[in-house]
BAVOFI-370307 format. One record per atom (N, C-alpha, C): residue in three letters; x, y, z. Coordinates in steps of 0.02 Angstrom, whole numbers, padded with zeros to 5 digits, always signed. Example, Ala and Ser with C-alpha at 12.3 -4.5 7.8 and 13.67 -1.06 7.14 Angstrom:
// BAVOFI-370307
ala+00660-00284+00390ala+00615-00225+00390ala+00660-00165+00390ser+00642-00112+00354ser+00684-00053+00357ser+00645+00002+00394
// end
This chain:
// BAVOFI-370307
unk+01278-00120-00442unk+01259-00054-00420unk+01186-00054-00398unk+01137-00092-00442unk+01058-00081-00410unk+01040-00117-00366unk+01101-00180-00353unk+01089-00204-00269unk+01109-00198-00227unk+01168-00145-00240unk+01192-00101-00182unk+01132-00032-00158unk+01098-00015-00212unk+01036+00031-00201unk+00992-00008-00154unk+00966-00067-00181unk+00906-00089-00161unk+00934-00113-00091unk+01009-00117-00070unk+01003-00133-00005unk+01011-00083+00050unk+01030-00033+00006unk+01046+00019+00056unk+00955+00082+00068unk+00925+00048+00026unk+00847+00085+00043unk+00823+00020+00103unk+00853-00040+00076unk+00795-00082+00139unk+00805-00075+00205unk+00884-00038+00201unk+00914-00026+00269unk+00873+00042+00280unk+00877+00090+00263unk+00840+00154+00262unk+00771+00148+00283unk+00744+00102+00245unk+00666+00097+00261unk+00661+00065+00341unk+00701+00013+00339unk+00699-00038+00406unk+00721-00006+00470unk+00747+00066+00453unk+00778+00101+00516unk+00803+00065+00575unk+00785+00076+00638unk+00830+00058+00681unk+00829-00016+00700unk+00766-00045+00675unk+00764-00122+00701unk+00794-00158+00655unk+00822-00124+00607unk+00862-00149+00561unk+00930-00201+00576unk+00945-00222+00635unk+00984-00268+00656unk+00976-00345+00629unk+00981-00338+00579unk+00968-00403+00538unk+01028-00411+00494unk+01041-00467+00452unk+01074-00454+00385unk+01040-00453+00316unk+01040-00389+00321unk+01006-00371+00239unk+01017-00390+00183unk+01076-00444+00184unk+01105-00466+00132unk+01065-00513+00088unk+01007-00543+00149unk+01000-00620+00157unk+00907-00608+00143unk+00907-00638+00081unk+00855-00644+00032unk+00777-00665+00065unk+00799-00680+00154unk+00718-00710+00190unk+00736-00663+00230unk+00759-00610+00227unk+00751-00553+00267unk+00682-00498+00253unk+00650-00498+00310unk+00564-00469+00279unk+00565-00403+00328unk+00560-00332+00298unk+00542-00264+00335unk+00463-00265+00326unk+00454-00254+00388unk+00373-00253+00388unk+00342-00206+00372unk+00361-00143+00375unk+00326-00081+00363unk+00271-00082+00396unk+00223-00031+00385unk+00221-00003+00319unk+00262+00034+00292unk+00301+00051+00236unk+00326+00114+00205unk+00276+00151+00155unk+00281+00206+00147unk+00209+00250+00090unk+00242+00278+00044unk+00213+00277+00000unk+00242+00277-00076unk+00195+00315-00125unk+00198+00328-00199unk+00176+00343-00230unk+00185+00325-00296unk+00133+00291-00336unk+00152+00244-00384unk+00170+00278-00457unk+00226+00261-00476unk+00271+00286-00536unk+00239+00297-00603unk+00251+00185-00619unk+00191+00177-00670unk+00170+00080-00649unk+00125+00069-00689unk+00126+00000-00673unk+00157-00009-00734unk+00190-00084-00720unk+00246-00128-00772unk+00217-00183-00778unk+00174-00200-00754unk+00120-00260-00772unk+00061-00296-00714unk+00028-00350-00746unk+00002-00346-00681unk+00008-00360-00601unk+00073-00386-00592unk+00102-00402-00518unk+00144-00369-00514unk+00168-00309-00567unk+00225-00275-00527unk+00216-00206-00562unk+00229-00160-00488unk+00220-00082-00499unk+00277-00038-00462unk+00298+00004-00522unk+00358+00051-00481unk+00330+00101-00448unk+00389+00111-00393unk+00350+00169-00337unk+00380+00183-00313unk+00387+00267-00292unk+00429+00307-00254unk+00418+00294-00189unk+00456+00268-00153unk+00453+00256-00092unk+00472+00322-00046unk+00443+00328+00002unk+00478+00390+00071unk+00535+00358+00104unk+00579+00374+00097unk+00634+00341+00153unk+00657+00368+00210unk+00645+00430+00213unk+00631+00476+00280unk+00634+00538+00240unk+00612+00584+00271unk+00600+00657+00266unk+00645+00701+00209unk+00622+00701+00165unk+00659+00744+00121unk+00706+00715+00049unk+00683+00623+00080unk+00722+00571+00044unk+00677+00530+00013unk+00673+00503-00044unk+00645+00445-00067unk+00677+00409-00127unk+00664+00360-00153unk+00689+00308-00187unk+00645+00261-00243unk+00648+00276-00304unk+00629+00222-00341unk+00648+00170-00347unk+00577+00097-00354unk+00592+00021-00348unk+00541+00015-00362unk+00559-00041-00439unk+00503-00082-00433unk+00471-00155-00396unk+00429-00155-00368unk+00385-00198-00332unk+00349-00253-00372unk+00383-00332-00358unk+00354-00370-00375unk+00275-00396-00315unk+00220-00384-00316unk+00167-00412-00275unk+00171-00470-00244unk+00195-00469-00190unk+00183-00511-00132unk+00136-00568-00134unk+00130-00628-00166unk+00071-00690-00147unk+00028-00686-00191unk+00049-00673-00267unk+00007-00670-00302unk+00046-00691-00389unk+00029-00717-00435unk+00044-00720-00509unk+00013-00692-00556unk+00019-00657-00607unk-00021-00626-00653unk+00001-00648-00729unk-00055-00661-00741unk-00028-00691-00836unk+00020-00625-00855unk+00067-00663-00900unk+00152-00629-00931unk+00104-00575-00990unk+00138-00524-00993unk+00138-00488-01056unk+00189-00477-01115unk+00240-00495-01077unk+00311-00508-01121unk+00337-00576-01104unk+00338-00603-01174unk+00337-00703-01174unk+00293-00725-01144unk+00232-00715-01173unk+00177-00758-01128unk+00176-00821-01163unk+00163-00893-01151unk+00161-00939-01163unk+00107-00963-01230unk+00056-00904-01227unk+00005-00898-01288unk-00029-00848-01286unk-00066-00831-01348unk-00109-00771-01344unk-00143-00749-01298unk-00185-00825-01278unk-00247-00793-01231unk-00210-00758-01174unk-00135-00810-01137unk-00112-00777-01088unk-00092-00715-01097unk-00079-00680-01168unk-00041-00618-01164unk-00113-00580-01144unk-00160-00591-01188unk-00233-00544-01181unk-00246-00552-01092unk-00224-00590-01073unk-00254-00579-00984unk-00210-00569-00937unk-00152-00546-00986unk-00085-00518-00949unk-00119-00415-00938unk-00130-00435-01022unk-00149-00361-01045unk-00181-00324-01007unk-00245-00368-00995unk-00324-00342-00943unk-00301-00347-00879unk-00249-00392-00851unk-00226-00361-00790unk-00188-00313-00781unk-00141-00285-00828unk-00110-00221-00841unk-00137-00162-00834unk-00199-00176-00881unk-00240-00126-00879unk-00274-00089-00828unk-00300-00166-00776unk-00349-00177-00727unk-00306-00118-00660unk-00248-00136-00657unk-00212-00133-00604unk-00189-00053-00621unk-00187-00020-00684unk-00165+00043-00694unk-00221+00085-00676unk-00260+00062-00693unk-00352+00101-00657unk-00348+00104-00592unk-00333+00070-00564unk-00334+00077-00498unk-00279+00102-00448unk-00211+00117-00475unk-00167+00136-00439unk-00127+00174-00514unk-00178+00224-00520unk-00145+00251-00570unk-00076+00301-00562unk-00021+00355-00592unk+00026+00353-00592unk+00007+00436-00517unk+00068+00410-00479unk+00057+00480-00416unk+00013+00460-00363unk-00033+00395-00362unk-00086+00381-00308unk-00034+00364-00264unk-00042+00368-00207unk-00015+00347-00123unk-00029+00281-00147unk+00024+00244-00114unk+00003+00171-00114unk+00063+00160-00033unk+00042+00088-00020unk+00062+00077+00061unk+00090-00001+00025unk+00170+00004+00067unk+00208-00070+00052unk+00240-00099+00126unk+00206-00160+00132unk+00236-00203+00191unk+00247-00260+00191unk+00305-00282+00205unk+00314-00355+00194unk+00363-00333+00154unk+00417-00296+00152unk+00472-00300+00094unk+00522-00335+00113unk+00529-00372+00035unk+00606-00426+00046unk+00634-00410-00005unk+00683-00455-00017unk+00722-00448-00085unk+00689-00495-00130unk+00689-00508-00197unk+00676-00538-00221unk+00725-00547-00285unk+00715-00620-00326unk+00742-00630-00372unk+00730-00639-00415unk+00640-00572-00420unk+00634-00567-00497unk+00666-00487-00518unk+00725-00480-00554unk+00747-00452-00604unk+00777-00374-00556unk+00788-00387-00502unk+00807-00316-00460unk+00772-00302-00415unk+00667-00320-00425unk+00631-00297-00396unk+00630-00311-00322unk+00601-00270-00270unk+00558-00290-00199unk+00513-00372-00207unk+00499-00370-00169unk+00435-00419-00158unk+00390-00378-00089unk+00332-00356-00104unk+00318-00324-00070unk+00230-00329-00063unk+00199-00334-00024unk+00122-00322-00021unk+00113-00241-00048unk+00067-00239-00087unk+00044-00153-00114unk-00028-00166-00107unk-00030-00089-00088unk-00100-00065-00047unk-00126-00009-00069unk-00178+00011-00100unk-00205+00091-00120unk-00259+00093-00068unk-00245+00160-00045unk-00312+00200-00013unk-00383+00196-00030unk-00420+00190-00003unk-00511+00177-00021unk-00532+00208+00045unk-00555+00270+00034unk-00580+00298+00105unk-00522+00294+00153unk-00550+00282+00202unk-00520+00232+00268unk-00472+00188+00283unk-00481+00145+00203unk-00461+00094+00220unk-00402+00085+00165unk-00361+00019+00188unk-00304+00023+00135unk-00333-00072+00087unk-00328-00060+00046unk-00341-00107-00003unk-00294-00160-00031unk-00282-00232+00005unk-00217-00256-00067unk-00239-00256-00124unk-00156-00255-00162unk-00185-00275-00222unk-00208-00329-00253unk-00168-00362-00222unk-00150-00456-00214unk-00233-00478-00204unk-00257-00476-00173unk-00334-00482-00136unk-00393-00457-00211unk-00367-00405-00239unk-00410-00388-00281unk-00410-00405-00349unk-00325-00403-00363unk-00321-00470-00445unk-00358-00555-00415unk-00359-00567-00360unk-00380-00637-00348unk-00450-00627-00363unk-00471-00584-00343unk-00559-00576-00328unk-00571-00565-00427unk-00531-00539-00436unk-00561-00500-00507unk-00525-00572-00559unk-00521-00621-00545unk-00485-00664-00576unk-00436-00665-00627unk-00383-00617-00607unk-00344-00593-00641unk-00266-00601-00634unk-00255-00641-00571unk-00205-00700-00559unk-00218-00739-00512unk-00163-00765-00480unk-00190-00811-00452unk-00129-00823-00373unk-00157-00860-00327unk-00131-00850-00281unk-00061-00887-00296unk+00007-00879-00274unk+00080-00908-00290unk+00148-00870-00226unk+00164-00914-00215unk+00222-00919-00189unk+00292-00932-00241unk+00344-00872-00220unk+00436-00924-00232unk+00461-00975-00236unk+00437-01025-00300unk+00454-01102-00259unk+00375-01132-00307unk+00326-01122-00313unk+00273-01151-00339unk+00287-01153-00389unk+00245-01214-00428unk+00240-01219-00496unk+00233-01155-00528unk+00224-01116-00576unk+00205-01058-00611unk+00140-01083-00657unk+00089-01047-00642unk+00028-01065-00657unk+00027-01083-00739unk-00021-01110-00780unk-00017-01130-00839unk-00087-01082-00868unk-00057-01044-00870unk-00111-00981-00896unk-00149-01008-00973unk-00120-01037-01011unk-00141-01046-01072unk-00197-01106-01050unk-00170-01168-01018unk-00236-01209-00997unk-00315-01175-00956unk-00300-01124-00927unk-00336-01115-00879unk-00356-01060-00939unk-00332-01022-00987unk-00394-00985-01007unk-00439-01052-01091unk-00392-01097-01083unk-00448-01141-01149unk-00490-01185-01070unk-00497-01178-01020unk-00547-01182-00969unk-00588-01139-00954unk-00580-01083-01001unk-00620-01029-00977unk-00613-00975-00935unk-00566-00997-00910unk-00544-00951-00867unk-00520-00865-00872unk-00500-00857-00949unk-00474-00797-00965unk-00553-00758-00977unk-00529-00690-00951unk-00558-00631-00948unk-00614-00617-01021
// end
């Protein structure tokens, strides 16, 4: 039933150039679509009411597009849970619950139901990733579908944790 949802919003969102098969997991809608963020669920992934046209919208949660964030549930060790935490935290400050946020690049993905999607909050003018700003704030790390999965526990007895 929730991937019959999630395919029948990507069709919705993708409107008419939607001549693709949506079925098919390297299928990418570019958007933008505009949204408004639910709650965050950790630090690479945030639920959000999406617009699907006029009068319509849809909750999904959004795994972040090109980016990894230490686990908060089963983290591999403490330190990783503590810099799962501070990116939880980090990322709720900033796209706290009702802010506009902007998603492009949506695919399917095969973490747990979610999108895979670039997310963007407003700053003035301008639209902000998020992806761009856990990197800067060293709070994950850059990752692709297919990469190793970072070793958060080495990299914070390197110092690395927050």
């Amino acid at each position: 039933m929730r991937r019959s949802l999630i395919c029948a919003v990507a069709v919705m969102l993708a409107g008419p150039a939607a001549a693709v098969d949506v079925t098919s997991r390297a299928t990418i809608f570019p958007g933008p679509y505009e949204g408004r963020v639910v709650r965050v669920i950790d630090g690479d992934t945030v639920a959000v009411r999406v617009a699907v046209w006029p009068g319509m919208s849809a909750e999904t949660r959004v795994r972040i597009r090109g980016i990894d964030a230490p686990e908060t549930h089963r983290p591999d060790c403490d330190a990783e849970r503590a810099w799962g935490e501070a990116a939880t935290e980090w990322v709720a400050r900033r796209f706290p619950e009702g802010a506009p946020v902007r998603l492009a690049q949506v695919s399917f993905g095969s973490f747990a139901g979610r999108v895979v999607a670039g997310l963007s909050r407003r700053e003035g003018e301008d639209w902000i990733a998020l992806a761009d700003e856990l990197i800067a704030a060293d709070l994950a790390v850059a990752w692709e579908p297919g990469d190793d999965r970072p070793d958060w526990c080495a990299m914070a007895e390197a110092g690395g944790a927050p």
